[in-house]
C-alpha positions as CSV (number, residue, x, y, z in Angstrom):
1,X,3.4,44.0,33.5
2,X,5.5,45.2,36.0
3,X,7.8,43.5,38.3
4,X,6.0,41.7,41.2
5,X,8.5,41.9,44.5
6,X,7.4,39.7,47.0
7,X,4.8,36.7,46.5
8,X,1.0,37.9,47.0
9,X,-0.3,36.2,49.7
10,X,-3.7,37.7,51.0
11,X,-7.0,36.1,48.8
12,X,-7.9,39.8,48.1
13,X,-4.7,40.2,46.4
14,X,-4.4,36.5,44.6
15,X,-7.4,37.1,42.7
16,X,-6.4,40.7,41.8
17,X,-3.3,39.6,40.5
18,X,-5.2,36.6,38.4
19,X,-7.7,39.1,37.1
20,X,-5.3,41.3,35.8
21,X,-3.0,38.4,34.6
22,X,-6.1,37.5,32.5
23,X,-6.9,40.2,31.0
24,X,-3.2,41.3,30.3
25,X,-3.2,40.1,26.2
26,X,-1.0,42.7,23.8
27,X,-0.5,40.0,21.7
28,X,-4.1,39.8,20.0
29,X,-6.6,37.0,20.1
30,X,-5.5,33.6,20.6
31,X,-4.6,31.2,17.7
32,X,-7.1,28.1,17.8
33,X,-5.5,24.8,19.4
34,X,-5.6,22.6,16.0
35,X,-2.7,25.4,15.0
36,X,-0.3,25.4,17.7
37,X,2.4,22.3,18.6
38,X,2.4,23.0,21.8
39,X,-0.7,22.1,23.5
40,X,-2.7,24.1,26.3
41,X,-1.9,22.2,29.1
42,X,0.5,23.3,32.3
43,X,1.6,20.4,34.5
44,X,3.1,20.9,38.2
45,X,4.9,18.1,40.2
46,X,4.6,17.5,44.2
47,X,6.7,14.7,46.0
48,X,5.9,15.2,49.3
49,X,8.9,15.1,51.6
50,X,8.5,11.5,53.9
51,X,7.8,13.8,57.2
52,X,5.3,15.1,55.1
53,X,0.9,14.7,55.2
54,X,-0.1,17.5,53.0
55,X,0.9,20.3,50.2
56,X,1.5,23.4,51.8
57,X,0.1,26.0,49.6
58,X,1.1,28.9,51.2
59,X,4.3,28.3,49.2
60,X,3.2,27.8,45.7
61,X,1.2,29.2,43.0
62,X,-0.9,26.7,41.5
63,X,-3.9,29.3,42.0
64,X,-2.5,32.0,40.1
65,X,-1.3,29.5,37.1
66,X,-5.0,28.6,36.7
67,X,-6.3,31.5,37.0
68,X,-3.6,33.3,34.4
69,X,-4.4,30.8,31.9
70,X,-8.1,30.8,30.6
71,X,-8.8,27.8,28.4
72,X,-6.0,25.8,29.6
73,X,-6.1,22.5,31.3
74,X,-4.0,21.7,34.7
75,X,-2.6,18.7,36.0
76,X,-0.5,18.5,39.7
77,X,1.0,15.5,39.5
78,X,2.0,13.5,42.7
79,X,3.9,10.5,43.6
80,X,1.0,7.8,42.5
81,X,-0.2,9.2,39.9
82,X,3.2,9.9,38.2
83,X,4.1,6.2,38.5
84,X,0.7,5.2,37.0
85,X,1.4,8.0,34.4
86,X,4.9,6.2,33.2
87,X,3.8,2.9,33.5
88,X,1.2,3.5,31.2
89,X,2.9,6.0,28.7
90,X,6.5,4.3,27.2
91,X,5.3,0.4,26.7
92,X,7.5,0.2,24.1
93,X,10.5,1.3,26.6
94,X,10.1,-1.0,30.0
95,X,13.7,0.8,30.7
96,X,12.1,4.0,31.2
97,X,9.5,3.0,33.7
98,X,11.9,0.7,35.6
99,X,14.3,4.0,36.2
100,X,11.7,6.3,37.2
101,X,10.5,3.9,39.9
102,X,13.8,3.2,41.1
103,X,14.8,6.5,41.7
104,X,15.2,7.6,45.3
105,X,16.3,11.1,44.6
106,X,13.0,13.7,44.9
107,X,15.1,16.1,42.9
108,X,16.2,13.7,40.5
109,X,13.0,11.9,40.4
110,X,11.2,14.9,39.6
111,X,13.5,16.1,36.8
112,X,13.6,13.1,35.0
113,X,9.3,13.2,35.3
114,X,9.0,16.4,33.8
115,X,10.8,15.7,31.0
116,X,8.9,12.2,30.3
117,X,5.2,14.4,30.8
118,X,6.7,17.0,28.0
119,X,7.9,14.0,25.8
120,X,4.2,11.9,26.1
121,X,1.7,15.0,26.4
122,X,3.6,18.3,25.6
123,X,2.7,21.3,27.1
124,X,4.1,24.0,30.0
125,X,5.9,22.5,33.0
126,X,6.6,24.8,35.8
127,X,7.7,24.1,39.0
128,X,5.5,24.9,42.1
129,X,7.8,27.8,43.3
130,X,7.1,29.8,40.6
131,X,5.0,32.8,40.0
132,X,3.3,34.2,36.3
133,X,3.9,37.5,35.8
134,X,2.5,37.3,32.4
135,X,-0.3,35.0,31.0
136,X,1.2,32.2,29.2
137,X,-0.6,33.1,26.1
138,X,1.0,36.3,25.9
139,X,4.5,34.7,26.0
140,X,4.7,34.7,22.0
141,X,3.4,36.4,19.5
142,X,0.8,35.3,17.7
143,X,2.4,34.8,14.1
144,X,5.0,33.0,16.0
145,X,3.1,30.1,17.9
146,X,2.1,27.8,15.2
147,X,6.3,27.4,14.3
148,X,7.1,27.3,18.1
149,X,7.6,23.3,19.4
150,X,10.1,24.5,21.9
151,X,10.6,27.1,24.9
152,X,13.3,27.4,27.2
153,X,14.8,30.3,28.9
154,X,18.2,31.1,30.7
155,X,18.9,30.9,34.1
156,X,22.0,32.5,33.9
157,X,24.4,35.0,32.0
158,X,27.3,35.9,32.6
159,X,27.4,38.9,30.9
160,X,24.9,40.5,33.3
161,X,26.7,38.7,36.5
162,X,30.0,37.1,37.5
163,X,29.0,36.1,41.0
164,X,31.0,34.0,43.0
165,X,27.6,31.2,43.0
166,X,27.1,31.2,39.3
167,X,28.3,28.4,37.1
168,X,31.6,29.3,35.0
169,X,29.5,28.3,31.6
170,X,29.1,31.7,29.8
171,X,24.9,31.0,30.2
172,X,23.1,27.9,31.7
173,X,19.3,27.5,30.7
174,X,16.7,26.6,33.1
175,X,15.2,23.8,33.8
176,X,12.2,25.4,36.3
177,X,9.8,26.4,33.4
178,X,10.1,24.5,29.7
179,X,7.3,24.6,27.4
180,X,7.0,21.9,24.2
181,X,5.5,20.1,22.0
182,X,5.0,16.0,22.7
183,X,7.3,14.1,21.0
184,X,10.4,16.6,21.1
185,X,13.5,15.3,19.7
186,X,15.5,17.7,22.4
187,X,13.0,16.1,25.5
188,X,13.6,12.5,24.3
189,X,18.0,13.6,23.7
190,X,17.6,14.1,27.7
191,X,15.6,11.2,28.9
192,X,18.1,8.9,27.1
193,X,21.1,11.3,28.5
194,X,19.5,11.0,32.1
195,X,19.7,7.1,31.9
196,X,22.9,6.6,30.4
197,X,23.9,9.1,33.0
198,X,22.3,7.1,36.0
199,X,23.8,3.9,34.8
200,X,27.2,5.2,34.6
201,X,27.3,6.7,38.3
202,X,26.0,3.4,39.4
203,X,28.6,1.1,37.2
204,X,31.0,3.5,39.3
205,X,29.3,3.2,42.8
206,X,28.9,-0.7,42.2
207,X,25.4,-0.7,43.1
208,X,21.5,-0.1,41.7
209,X,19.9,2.5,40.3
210,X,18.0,3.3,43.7
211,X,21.1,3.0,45.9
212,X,23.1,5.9,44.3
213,X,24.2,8.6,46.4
214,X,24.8,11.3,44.5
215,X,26.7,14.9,45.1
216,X,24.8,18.1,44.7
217,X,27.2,17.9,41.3
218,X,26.1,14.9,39.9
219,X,22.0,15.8,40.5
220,X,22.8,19.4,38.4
221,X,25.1,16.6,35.6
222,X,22.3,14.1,35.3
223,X,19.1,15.5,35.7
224,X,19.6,19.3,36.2
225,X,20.4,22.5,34.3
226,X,24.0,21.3,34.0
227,X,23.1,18.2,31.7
228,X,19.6,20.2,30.5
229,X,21.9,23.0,28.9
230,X,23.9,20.1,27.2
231,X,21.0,18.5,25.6
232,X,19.8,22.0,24.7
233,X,22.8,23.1,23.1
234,X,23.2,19.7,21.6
235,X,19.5,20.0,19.8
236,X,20.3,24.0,18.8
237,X,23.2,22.9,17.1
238,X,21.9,20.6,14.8
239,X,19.3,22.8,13.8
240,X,21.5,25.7,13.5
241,X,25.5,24.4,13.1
242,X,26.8,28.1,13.1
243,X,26.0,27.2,16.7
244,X,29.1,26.3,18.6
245,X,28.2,26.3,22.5
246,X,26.7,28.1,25.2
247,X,29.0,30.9,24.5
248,X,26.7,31.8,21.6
249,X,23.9,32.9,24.0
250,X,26.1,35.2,26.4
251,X,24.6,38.6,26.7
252,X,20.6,37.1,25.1
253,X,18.6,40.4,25.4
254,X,15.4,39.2,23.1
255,X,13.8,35.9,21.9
256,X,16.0,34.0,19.9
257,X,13.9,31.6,17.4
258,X,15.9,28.8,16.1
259,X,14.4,26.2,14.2
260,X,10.9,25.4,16.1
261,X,12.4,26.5,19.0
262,X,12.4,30.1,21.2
263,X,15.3,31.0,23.7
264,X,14.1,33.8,26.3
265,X,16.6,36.3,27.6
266,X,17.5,35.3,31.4
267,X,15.0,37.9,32.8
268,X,11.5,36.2,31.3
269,X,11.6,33.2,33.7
270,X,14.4,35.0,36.2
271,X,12.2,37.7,37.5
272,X,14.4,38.3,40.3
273,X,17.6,39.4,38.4
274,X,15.7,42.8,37.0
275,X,16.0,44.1,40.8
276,X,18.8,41.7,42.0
277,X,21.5,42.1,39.3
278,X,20.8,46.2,38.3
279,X,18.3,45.8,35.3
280,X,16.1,48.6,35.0
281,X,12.6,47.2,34.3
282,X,11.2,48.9,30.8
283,X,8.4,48.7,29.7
284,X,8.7,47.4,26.2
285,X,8.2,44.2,24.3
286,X,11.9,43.2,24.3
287,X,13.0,42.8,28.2
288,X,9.9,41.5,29.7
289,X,9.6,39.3,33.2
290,X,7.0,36.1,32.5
291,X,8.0,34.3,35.5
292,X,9.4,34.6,39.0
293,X,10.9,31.7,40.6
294,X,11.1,32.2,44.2
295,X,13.8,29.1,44.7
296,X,12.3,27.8,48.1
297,X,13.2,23.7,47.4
298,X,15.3,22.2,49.3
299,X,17.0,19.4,46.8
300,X,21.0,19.6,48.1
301,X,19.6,18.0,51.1
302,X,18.5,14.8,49.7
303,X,20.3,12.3,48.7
């Protein structure tokens, strides 16, 4: 499928897009559920902002994840039922549930809740801002999905762009779309790295959990793609030790499976770099857009 350049807003248009997000399957009929770790289920988080009273769905695509993803199940998970969600899910861990419901921090908050929902339940998190290009069940082959426990994707390379707002790691993976299977050893790494993390900055602050301030540099460290692509780095080394950092993924330009897990090339969940950084969109099974993030949260705000 092409590149999509500007979000489809109209009905008409919506449910032409979903239709042919449907029906788009080169990969072959679908392998039946008892096969595949990663379970058929795509979850979506909303905090509403305090000045808030409603979602705004002129800005999201919760419509068009449905609708791309026939025999999938869909969960949007807001503020009360997430906390009913962790209370009920980690018993055995009364630390987890007593840091997710003193967080403060939407950004943070919301991090650290995707990665409990992939740890208990498995499945596709995306955020709301983002757009399918491709169905999810076209995102592997089928030979490869019964191996597969673990998708992520770049969200940067530096071998495709030095801007001056990119991070100085050779590549940084993205935290916007992950896809797993429950249990992960690489989703439980980062919920234990985001509380150690939160505890240390407030140890150093000298107060609680919920009174942290943080800096736009400490939400990317403890909960963002700074301290993501350290746990991810962390798990692909173990499986794979001629693995020595992020420097080993400049310049991805195909899936990369490692272990039970699949790194996508910075373009499959970074639509907009195939028009905004100079790649010419082919169409082949090698550089292919599955997502489009379109980057409208407003996190550095919040404190």
């Amino acid at each position: 499928m092409g590149f999509v350049h500007s979000p489809v807003r109209s009905r008409a248009g919506r449910i032409l897009l979903a239709t042919l997000l449907a029906l788009i399957t080169t990969n072959g009929p679908r392998p039946p559920a008892s096969s595949i770790p990663i379970p058929r289920h795509i979850w979506q988080i909303f905090f509403a902002p305090p000045e808030a009273h409603a979602l705004n769905r002129n800005f999201i695509f919760t419509s068009d994840w449905i609708s791309s993803a026939p025999g999938y199940s869909y969960s949007l998970i807001e503020a009360p039922a997430a906390a009913a969600f962790v209370d009920a899910s980690f018993p055995s861990r009364p630390e987890i549930a007593a840091t997710f419901h003193a967080l403060r921090n939407p950004a943070v908050k919301s991090d650290f809740l995707r990665y409990l929902l992939l740890l208990s339940r498995g499945g596709l998190y995306t955020d709301l801002d983002t757009q399918p290009l491709a169905p999810p069940e076209d995102w592997l082959p089928p030979h490869r999905r019964g191996a597969v426990r673990l998708i992520v994707g770049l969200e940067s390379d530096l071998a495709i762009d030095h801007g001056p707002n990119f991070p100085k790691e050779p590549v940084q993976f993205g935290q916007w779309t992950i896809a797993a299977a429950p249990g992960h050893p690489l989703l439980e790494r980062m919920v234990n790295r985001t509380m150690e993390a939160l505890r240390e900055i407030a140890a150093r602050q000298g107060v609680e959990i919920g009174n942290i301030t943080y800096t736009d540099k400490e939400v990317l460290d403890v909960s963002g793609p700074h301290g993501w692509s350290e746990a991810v780095i962390w798990y692909l080394k173990g499986v794979d030790p001629s693995i020595k950092g992020l420097g080993d993924f400049w310049g991805t330009e195909a899936p990369r499976y490692i272990g039970d897990a699949v790194v996508l090339p910075v373009e499959s969940f970074r639509a907009d770099y195939l028009c905004g950084l100079g790649l010419k969109w082919r169409l082949d099974s090698t550089r292919r857009c599955l997502v489009r993030h379109w980057f409208t949260g407003a996190w550095r705000t919040n404190t």
